[in-house]
N, C-alpha and C positions, 0 to 999 in steps of 0.2 A: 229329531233331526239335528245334525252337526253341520258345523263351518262355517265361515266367513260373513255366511249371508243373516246369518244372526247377529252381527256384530254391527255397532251403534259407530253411525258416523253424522258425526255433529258437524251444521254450516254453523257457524258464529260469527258473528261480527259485532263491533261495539263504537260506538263514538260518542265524546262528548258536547254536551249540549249546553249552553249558556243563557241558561234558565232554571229556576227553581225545582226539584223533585214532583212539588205539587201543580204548576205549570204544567212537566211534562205529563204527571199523568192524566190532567185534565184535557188534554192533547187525545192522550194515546187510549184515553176510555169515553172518548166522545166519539160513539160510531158512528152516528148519522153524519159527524162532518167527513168521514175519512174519504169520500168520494170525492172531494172539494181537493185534498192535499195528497193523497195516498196513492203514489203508479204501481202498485204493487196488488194490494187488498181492497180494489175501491168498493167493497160492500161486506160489510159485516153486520150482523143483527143478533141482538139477546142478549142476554146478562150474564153479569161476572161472577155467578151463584155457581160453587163448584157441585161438578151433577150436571148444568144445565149444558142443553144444549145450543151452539152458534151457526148462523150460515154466513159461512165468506167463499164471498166470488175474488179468485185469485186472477191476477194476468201477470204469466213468467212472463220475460222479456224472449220473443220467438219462438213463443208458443200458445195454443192458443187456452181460451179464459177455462178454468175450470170452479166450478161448484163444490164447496167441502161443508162437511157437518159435522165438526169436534166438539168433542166435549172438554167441558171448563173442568179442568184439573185441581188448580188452587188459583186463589187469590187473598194477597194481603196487598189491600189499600195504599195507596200512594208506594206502595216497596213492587211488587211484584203481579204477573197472571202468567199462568200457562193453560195452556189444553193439548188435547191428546185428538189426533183426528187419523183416519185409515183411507186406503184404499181398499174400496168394495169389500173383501173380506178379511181379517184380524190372521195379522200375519204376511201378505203379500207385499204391504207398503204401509207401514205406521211414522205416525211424525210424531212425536212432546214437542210443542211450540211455546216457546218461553219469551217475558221481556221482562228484564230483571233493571229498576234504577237504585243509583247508590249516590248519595250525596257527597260529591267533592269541590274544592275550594273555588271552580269556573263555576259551577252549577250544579249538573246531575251527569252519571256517566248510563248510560244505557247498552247493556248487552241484549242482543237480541239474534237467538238461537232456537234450531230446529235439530232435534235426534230423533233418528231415523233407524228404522228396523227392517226387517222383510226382506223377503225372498226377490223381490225386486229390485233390491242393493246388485244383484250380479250386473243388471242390466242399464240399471239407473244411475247416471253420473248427477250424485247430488251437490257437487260443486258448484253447479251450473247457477246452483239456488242464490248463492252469494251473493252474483249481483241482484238479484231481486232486492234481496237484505238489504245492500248496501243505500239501493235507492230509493225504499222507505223511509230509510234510518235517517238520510239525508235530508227526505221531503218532511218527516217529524221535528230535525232541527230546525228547519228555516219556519215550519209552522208553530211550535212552540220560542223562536225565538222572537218572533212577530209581535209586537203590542202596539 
């Protein structure tokens, strides 16, 4: 198949955090707490063992909760994780979920992005994702800025 609907459309967002690289990832790889801080992803479970698999319970903002089961793509410690997660079948709606931290002179800068594939891109405004993004990203600063 050809056109458009193959074509990768990334939400991104990034913001910097004023706390240490290792702060945030001990933040951002502590699943059991993300229920406590996280209005986006309040349940994730499993390890950062690329292969393995995760379950998170997502809640978009005006929509209601859904269940996903991606798999951990890569991870390199205190830098980076991603995983790869689908709708029902490979091809109709694929996400790469990424959070990428980079040490700058405030602290850590965090991008955190989702590319998206599938036949579902015609129907699916995945913009909408953003502010999810953005109010993670928010709720990771204020909890990794916390001591």
């Amino acid at each position: 198949m050809t056109g458009d609907h193959h074509a990768i459309h990334p939400a991104i967002s990034t913001i910097d955090i004023a706390a240490s690289p290792d702060r945030v990832w001990q933040v951002l790889t502590d699943f059991p707490s993300w229920s406590g801080w996280n209005p986006f992803i309040r349940h994730i479970e499993g390890n950062l063992t690329p292969g393995s698999r995760l379950v998170t319970r997502m809640y978009p903002a005006g929509d209601k909760p859904r269940t996903f089961r991606p798999v951990v793509e890569a991870c390199v410690p205190g830098e980076s994780f991603a995983w790869r997660g689908r709708l029902a079948i490979p091809g109709l709606f694929d996400g790469h979920h990424q959070f990428r931290l980079t040490p700058i002179a405030s602290g850590t800068r965090l991008v955190h992005q989702e590319q998206f594939t599938g036949l579902l891109l015609l129907v699916v405004d995945v913009e909408r994702f953003r502010a999810d993004f953005i109010a993670m990203n928010n709720a990771l600063k204020a909890q990794a800025e916390a001591t």
